[in-house]
N, C-alpha and C positions, 0 to 999 in steps of 0.2 A: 718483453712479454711479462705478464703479472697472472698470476693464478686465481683461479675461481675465489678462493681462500679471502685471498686479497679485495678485491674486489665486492665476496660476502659482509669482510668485515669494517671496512669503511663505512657500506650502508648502515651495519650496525651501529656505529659513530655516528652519524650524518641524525642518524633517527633517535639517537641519543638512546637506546637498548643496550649500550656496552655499561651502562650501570642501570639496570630496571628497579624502577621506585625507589631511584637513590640517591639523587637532586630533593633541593629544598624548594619551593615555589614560592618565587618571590618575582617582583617585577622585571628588573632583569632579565630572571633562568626563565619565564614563561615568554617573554621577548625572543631570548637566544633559541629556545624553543622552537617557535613562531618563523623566526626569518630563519633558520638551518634546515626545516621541512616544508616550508613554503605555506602550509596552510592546515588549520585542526579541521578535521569534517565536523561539523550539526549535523545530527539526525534526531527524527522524533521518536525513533523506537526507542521504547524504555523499561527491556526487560528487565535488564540487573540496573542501568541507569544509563543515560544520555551518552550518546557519542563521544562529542566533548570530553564528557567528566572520565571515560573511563581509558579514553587517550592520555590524560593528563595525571589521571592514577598511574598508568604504568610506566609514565616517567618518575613522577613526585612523588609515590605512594599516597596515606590519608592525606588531605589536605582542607581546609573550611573553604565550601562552597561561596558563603558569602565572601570570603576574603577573594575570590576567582571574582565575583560577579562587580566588585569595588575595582580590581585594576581591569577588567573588560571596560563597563560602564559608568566610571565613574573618572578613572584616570584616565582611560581612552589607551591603554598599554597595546590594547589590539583593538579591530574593527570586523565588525563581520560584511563578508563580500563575499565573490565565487573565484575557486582558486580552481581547486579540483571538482569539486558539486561546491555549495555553501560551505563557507567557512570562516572562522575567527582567522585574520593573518594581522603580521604586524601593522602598526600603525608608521613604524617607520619605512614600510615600504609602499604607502600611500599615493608620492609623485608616480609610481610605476603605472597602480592600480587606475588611478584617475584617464591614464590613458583608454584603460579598456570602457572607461564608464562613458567617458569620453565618445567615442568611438560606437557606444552600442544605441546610444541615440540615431546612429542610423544604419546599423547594421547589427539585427536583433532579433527576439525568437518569432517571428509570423506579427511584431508588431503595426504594420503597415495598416494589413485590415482593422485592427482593434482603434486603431487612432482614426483611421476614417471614418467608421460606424459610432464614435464616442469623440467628437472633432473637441467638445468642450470640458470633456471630463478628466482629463489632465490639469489641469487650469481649476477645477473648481473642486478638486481634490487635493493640490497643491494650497491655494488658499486655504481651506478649512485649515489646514496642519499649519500654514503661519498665523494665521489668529486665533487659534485654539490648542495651541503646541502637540506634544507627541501623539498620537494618534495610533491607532492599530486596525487591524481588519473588521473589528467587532464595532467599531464606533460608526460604522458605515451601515445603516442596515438595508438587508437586503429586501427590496421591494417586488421583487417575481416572486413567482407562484409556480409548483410544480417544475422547476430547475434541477437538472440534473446536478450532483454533486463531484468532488475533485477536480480537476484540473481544467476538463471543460465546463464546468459548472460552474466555474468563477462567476462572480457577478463584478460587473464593469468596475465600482471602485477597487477590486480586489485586482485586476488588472494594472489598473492602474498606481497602487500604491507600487506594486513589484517594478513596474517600467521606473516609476521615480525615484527608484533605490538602484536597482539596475544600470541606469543610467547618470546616477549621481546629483540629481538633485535632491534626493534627500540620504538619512542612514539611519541605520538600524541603534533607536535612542535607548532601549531596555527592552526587554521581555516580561514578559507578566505570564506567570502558566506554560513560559517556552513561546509565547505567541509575540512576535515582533511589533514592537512599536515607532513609529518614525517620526523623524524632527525632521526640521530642513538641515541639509549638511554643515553647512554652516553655523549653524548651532551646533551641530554633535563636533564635529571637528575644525573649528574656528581654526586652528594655528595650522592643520593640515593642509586646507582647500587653499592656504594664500602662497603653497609650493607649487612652482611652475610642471606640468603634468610632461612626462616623458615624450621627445617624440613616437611615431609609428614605428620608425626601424630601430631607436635606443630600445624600443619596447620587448620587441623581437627579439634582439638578444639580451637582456633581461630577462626574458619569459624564461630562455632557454638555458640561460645561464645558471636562474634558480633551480630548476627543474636539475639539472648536473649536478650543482650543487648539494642537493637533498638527496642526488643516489650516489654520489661517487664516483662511480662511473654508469654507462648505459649504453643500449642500443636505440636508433631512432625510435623501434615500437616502445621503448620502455619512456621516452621522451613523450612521444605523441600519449601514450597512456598514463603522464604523473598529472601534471599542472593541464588539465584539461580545457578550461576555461582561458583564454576565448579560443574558442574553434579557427586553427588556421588551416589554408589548403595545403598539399602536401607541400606542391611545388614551392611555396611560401617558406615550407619549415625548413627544405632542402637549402634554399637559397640563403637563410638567414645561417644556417649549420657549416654550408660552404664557406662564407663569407668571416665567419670566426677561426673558421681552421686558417684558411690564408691571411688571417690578422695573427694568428698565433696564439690567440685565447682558449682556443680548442686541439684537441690532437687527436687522431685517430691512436688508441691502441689494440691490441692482442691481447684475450684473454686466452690461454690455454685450453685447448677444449671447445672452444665455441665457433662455429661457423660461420654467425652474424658477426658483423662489423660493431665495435664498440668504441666510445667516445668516451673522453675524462675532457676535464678544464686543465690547462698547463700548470697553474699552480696545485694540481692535485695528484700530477705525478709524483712526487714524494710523499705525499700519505699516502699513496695508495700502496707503493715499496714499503713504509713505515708499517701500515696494515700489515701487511702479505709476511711479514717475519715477525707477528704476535703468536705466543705461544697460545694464549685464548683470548677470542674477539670480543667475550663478554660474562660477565660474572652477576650472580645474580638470576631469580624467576618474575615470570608475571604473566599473567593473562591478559589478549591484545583483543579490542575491541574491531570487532568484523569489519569497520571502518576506519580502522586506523591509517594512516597514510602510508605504514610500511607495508600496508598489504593494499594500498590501492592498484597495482598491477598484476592479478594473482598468474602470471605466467611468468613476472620475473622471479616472483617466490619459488615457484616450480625449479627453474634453470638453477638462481642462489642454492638453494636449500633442499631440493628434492620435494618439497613439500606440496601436498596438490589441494587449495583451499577454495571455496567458493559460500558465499552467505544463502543459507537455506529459509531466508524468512519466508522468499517469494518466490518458495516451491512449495507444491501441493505437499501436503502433509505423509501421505503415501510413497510420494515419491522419494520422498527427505534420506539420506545416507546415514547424518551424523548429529541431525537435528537442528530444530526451528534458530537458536542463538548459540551455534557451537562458536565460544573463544578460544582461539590459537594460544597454546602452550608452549613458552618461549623460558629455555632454561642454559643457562651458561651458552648463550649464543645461538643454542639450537631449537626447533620446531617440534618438539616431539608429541606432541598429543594434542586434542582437544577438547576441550569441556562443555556441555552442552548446561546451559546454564542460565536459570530463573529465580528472581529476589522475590519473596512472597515478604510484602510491605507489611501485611496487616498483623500476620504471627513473625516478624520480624527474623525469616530465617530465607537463608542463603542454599539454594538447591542445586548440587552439582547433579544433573539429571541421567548425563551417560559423561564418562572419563574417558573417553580414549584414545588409548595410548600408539604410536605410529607402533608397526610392524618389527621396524628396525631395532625402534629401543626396546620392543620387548623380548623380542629373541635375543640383546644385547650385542647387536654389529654395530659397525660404525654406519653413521648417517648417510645417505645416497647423495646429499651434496655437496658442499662447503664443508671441509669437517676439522674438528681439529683434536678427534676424537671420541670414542665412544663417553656417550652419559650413562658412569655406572646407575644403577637400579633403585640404588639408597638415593642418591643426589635428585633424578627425576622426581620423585615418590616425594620426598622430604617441600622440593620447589614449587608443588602442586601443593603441599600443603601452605606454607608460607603465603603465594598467592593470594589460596584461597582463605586463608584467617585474615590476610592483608585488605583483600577487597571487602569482607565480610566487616571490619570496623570501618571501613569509608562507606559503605551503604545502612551504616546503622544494622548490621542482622546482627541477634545474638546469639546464632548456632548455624555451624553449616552440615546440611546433611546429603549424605552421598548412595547417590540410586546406582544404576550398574556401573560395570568398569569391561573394561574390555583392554584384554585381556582380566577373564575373570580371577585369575587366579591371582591377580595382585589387588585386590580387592580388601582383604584384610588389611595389606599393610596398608594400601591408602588412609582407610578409615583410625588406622591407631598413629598413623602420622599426623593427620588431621585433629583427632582427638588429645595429640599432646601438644599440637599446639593452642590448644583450650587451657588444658593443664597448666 
């Protein structure tokens, strides 16, 4: 049997938060990165900044964007695909990925109808991008009139380009503006495409294996909900999960406490005992981007951690709890607060717009889940500042300023925490 504890604090390893902003980013650590989480999310929203970038801050701390955008696009260290939604994943796990690209030429989102109604526009969308290299959405223009916009609003080469990245014959050759540009694959990853693509069942467990891998341990919902992409049926994931326990790759464990069935990889049974007898899972603060992969299952956050998170971008404004871009506050291992929080580009300042702080750590109990103790008051307060003067020089702001706190009465010390680390 292995305790919650244990269990918390592997995934804290796995996600590389047992040192927040404490790695150096370098080819390499953005690799080991890459293949130990299985995949960084892209998103467009860009209040404080880019998905990506602020995944990557709260492992690396500051770090030069363009040095990121040289080993993505230039080295080819990683590739962007769909892991979880969209994402940069290694380049070394490429043979895996090629199965799914593989595979979604004929089994894929409603593309059936679109290639019947557009029989040629594959084909002469493919061409333009080999005689005229990289290509993007914009270099297509749109010839309707009165189209609806987003997702059914696509107009046919914008279909088309996603099927031919989707599918693998082309990839994601740079961005310009965040906006994708595509080469044929072959060009973007010459030395990748000439590795033989995993079979259908290697793939399977592969999938599943990463997916274990990036949490430590899990439950099947916590599996069916990491590495999302590609969509299997249950009975498929059953089959694939069975078939590893009886090879011995997988093992059913016991988590203390927990009623669902849980699963680890056999080689993980000793970290997980290694975990489970740390005095602390992790040292160090940072604030986690609402897309971060450690919170792509916000119910295993809940069970780990006690923590109950969910992204309010794409809730009515009225409805909002804790605000439009609250970042999860992650301090010596634990979840204690979040910051609701907006980069104002033009006066170059950093707005923490509501602080707040979980219930627990402000009445000073211990944590409702994983615990390994209470976070004295000075510690939280002080790692809310560090954070936030930390992200504050990677987003370029040159002052952060602080709207309410909740609990209001820790509101001054916030603000003189934050204020010395100015000083």
């Amino acid at each position: 049997m292995f305790s919650l504890r244990a269990a918390a604090a592997l995934y804290l390893e796995r996600q590389q938060l047992d040192r927040p902003r404490g790695r150096r980013l370098t080819a390499a650590s953005l690799a080991a990165f890459a293949e130990s989480v299985g995949g960084i999310q892209l998103d467009s929203i860009n209040v404080v900044d880019r998905a990506h970038h602020l995944t990557l801050w709260s492992r690396f701390g500051p770090y030069e964007r363009a040095a990121l955008d040289r080993l993505v696009y230039d080295r080819r260290v990683l590739f962007e695909y769909w892991a979880h939604v969209a994402c940069l994943v290694s380049t070394a796990h490429f043979p895996a990925w090629r199965r799914a690209m593989l595979d979604y030429r004929h089994a894929h989102k409603g593309w059936v109808r679109f290639l019947k109604r557009h029989p040629t526009m594959l084909r002469a969308v493919e061409a333009d991008i080999r005689a005229r290299g990289p290509l993007g959405n914009a270099d297509f223009p749109d010839k309707r009139r009165g189209q609806p916009t987003g997702w059914w609003g696509w107009k046919p080469e914008t279909h088309a380009l996603d099927f031919l990245w989707m599918s693998g014959r082309t990839g994601v050759h740079s961005r310009t503006h965040f906006q994708k540009r595509f080469d044929l694959l072959e060009r973007v990853l010459p030395e990748a495409v000439s590795c033989a693509p995993l079979d259908a069942a290697a793939f399977r467990r592969w999938h599943l294996q990463r997916s274990l891998h990036a949490m430590g341990a899990a439950t099947e919902t916590d599996l069916r909900m990491y590495l999302t992409f590609p969509r299997a049926a249950a009975a498929e994931r059953a089959t694939t999960l069975r078939t590893m326990i009886r090879d011995g790759e997988v093992v059913e464990i016991e988590i203390a406490g927990a009623r669902a069935r849980w699963y680890a990889l056999a080689r993980d049974l000793e970290p997980l005992a290694a975990a489970g007898r740390r005095r602390t899972a992790s040292r160090g603060a940072t604030l986690l981007s609402p897309f971060d992969s450690f919170l792509w299952h916000r119910e295993r956050i809940l069970r780990l951690f006690g923590y109950d998170y969910r992204i309010e971008v794409y809730v009515p404004a009225q409805r909002r709890t804790f605000g439009y871009y609250a970042l999860p506050l992650l301090v010596d291992g634990q979840l204690i607060g979040r910051v609701d929080t907006k980069l104002h580009r033009t006066n170059r300042r950093l707005e923490l717009r509501h602080v707040r702080y979980e219930p627990w750590f402000a009445a000073g109990d211990d944590p409702p889940g994983a615990s390994w103790g209470r976070v004295p008051r000075a510690r939280g307060i002080a790692g809310l500042a560090a954070a936030a003067h930390s992200l504050a020089v990677f987003t370029g702001a040159e002052r952060v300023q602080v709207g309410r706190v909740t609990p209001g009465a820790l509101r001054a010390a916030v603000i003189a925490a934050i204020r010395g680390m100015v000083d």
